[in-house]
C-alpha positions in Angstrom: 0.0 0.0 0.0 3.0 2.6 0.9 4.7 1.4 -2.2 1.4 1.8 -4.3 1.0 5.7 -2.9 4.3 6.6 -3.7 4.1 5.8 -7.2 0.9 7.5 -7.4 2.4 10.8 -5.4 5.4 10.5 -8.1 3.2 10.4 -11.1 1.2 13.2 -9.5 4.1 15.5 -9.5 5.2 14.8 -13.0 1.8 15.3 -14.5 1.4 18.7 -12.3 5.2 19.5 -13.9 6.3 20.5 -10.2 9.6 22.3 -9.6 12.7 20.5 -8.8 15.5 21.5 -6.6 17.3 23.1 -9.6 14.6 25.3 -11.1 13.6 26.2 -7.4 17.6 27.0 -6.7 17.3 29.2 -10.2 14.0 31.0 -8.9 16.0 31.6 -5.7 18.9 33.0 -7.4 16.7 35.1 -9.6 15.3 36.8 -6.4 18.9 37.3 -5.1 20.0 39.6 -8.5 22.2 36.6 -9.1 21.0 36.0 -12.8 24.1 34.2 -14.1 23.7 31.8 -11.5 19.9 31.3 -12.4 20.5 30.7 -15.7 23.2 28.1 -14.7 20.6 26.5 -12.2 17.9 26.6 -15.1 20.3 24.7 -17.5 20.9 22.0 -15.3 17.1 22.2 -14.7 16.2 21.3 -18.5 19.0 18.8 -19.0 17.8 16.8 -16.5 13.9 17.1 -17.9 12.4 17.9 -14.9 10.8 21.3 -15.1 7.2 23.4 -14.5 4.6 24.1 -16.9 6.2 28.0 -16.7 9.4 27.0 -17.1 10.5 28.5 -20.3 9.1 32.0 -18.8 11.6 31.9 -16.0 14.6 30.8 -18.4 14.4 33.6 -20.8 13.5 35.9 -18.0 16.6 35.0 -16.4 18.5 35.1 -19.5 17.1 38.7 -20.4 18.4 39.7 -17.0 21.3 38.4 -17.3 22.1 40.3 -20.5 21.1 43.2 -19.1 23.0 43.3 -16.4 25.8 42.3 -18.0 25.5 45.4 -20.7 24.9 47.8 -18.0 28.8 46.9 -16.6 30.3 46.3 -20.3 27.8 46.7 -23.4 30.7 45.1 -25.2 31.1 41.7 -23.5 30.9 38.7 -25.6 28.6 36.9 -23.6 25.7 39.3 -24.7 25.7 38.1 -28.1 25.0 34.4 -26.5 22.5 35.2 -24.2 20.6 36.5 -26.4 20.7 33.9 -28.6 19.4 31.9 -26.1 16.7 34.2 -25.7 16.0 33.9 -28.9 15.7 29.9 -29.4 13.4 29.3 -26.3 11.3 32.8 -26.5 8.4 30.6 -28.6 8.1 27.6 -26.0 7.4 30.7 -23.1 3.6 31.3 -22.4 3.0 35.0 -21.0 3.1 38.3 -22.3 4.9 39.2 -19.6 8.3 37.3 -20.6 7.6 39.0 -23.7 7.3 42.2 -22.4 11.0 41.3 -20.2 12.5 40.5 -23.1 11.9 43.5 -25.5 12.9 46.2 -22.7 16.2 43.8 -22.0 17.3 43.9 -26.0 15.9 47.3 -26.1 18.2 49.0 -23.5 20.9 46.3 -24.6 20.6 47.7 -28.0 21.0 51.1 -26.9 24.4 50.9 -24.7 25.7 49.0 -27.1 25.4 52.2 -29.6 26.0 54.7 -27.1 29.1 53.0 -25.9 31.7 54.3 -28.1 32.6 50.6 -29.4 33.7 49.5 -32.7 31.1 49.4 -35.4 30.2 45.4 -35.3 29.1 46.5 -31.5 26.8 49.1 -32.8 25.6 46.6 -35.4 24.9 44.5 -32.6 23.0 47.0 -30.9 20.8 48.0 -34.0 20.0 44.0 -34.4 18.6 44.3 -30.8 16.6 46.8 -31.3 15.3 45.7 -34.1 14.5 42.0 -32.6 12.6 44.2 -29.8 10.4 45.8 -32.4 9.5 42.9 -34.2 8.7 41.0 -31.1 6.7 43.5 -29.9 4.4 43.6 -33.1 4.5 40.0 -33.6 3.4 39.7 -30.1 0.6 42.0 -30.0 2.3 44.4 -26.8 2.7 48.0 -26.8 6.3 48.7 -29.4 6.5 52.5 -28.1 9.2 51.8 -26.0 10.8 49.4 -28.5 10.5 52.3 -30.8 11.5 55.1 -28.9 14.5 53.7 -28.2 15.4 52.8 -31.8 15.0 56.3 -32.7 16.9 57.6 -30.0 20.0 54.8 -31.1 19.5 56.2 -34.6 20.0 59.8 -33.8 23.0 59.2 -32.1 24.6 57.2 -34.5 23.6 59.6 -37.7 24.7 62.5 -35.4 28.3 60.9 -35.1 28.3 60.6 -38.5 27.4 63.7 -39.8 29.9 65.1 -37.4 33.2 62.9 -38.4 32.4 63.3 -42.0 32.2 66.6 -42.0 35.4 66.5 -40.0 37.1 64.0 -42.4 40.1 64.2 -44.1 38.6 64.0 -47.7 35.8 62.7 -49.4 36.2 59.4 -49.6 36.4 59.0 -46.0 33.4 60.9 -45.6 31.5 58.7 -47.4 32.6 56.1 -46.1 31.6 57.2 -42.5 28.1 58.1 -43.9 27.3 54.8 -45.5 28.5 52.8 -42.2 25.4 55.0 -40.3 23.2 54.0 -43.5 23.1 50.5 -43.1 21.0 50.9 -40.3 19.3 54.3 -40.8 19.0 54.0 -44.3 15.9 56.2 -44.9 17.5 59.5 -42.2 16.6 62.4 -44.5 19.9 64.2 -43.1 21.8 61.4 -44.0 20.5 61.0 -46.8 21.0 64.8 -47.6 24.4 64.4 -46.9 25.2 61.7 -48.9 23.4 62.5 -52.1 25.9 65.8 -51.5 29.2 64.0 -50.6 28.3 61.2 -54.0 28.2 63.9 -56.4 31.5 65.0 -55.7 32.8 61.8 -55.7 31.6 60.6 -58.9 34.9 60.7 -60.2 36.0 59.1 -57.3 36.9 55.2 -57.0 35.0 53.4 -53.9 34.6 49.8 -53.3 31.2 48.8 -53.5 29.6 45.4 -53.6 26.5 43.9 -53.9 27.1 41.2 -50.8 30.2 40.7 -48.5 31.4 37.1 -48.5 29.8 35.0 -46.3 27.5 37.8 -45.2 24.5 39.4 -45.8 23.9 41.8 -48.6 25.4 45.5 -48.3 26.5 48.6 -49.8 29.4 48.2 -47.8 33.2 48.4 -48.8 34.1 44.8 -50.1 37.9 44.2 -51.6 36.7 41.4 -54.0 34.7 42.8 -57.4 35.2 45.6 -59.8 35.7 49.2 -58.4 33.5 51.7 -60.7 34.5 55.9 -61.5 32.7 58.0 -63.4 35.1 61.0 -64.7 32.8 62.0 -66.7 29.2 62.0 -66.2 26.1 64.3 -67.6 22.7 63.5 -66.9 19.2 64.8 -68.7 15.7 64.0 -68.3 15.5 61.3 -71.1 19.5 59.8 -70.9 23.0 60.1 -69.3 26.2 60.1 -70.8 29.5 59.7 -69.8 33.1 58.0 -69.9 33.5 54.8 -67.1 36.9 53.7 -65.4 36.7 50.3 -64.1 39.3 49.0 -61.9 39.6 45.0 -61.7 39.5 44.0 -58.3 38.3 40.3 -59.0 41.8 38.7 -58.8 41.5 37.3 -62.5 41.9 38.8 -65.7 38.5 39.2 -67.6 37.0 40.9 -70.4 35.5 44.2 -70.1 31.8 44.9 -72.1 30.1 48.2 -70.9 26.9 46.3 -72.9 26.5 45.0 -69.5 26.7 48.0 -67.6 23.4 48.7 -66.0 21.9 52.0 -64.6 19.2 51.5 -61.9 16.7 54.3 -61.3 15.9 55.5 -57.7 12.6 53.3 -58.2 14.5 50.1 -59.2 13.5 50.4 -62.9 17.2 49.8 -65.0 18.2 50.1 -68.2 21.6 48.6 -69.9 24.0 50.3 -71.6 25.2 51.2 -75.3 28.8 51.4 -76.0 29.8 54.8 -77.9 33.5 54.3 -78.2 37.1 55.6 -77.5 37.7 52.8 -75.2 41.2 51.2 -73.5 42.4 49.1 -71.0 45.9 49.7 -69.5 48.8 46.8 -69.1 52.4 46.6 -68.0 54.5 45.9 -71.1 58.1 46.0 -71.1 59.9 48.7 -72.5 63.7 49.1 -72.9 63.9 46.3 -70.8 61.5 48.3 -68.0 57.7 47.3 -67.2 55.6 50.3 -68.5 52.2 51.2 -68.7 50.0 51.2 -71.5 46.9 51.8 -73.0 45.7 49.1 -74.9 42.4 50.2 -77.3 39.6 47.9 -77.1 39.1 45.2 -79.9 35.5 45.9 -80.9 33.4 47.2 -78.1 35.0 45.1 -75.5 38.7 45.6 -73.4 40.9 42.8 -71.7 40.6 44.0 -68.0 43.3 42.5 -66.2 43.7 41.9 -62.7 44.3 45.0 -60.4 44.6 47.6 -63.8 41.7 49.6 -65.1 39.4 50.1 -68.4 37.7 52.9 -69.5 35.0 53.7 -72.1 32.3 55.9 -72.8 28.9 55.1 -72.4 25.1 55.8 -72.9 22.1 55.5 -71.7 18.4 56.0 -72.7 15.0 56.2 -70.6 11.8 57.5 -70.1 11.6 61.2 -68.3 10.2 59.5 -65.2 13.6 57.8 -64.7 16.0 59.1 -61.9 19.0 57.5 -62.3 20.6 56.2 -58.9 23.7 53.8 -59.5 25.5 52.4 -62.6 26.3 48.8 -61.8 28.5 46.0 -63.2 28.0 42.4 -63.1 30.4 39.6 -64.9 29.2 36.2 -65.7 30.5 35.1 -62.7 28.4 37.3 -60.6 31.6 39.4 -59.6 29.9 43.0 -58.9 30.9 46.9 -58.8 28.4 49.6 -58.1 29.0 53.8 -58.6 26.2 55.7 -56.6 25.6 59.2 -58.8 23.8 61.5 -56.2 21.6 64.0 -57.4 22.7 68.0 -58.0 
């Protein structure tokens, strides 16, 4: 009979999914501030599959808190980045709004010290992505965003401020762009940034900067990538029905290739394009040896294509022809083996 009521008390507590001693030493150590410790506590909890029905709540409570409290000593630790992806992979198996509402104030003020910190930019990158997650939690949970948003806004401020403020402090052009574009990957619609960089493009039109359409192994950017072709435009007018122009193309693919501007393509700011015609005078440059000395020289194209060799330059002229509703944005190459340059115009 004692045998028979012990097995019925045990069954009892596993269908009522009562705490154990770790989960209840994690609650504990929540209580105490101690949220590294609860997390710890919760692990063991879970890998030993005895836990409450509002388990999961706890955990990524305790995680969220302990990210937190972590940023608010060092917004640049490490451990962030994993603590939040834990919060992450077990936010769908929690059951109240309340976790939910935890967790998007946690990567909401996580997002913001890491922006206002003064760290290098993958920290602030980190920091927008926080931010972000809180938003889209926030809607796709039905809670109140405001706060989510607020702070977003307040992260983007900062960081177009600082970049407004160091280009117009840079050395030259090129560096100013530069600076611009790094604030534009994550406040890409700022109308002062975008002020100021539809300003700084158009003097740089002549100018090479490395531009690709993805960065290996990452996601897609406008970015400065080393692998691709490198696009300048030295000369460049632009009407309501067509541009026109001469195009220097620096190989930065590592092979030699051939050059076609056929396959130059001009993109309006709508995302309508339009490829290009090739009107002549064009050249690509090589080392040949002269008087026993490596010179070098401009090579004329061979019908309306060039032999672009690796790290030396082609140029040609170009046109283009559209509709008056087009507003040209970029001119963009792409080989045949998807090796990429863009050349932003900006708009006078």
């Amino acid at each position: 009979m004692f045998k028979k009521s012990v097995i019925f008390l045990a069954s009892v507590a596993i269908l009522c999914g009562c705490k154990g001693k770790n989960e209840s030493d994690g609650d504990s150590y929540y209580k105490d501030g101690k949220f590294r410790n609860a997390v710890n506590s919760y692990t063991a909890a879970m890998q030993k599959g005895k836990t409450s029905d509002g388990f999961y709540d706890s955990f990524v409570i305790a995680y969220a808190s302990a990210a937190k409290q972590t940023a608010q000593k060092n917004a640049s630790d490490d451990i962030i980045r994993s603590y939040v992806e834990q919060i992450h992979k077990n936010l769908p198996k929690t059951k109240k709004t309340a976790t939910l509402d935890s967790v998007v104030l946690a990567l909401s003020e996580i997002g913001v010290g890491q922006v206002n910190g003064g760290f290098e930019y993958e920290y602030v990158l980190q920091g927008f992505r926080n931010l972000d997650s809180a938003l889209s939690i926030a809607k796709r949970g039905g809670i109140g965003a405001g706060n989510a948003e607020a702070a977003r806004k307040k992260a983007e401020a900062t960081i177009v401020k600082q970049a407004l403020e160091n280009a117009d402090g840079a050395t030259n052009e090129i560096t100013a762009e530069y600076t611009l574009l790094e604030a534009e990957v994550v406040a890409p619609n700022n109308p002062d940034l975008k002020k100021a960089l539809n300003a700084i493009r158009v003097k740089n039109r002549s100018t090479w900067l490395i531009f690709a359409e993805d960065i290996i192994g990452q996601r897609a950017s406008r970015m400065v990538d080393k692998y691709g072709y490198v696009l300048a435009l030295p000369i460049l007018a632009i009407s309501p029905t067509g541009t026109t122009g001469e195009i220097a193309v620096w190989n930065s693919t590592g092979n030699n290739v051939t050059f076609a501007p056929s396959k130059l393509k001009l993109v309006s700011k709508t995302g309508d394009s339009t490829f290009a015609k090739y009107a002549g005078g064009g050249w690509c440059s090589v080392d040949q040896v002269v008087n026993g000395l490596y010179k070098a020289t401009n090579v004329p194209f061979k019908g309306s294509e060039g032999e672009l060799r690796s790290e030396k330059t082609c140029n040609a002229k170009f046109s283009f022809s559209y509709q008056k509703d087009f507003v040209p944005d970029y001119v963009e190459y792409k080989d045949s083996d998807n090796n990429i340059g863009r050349k932003y115009f900006g708009q006078k």
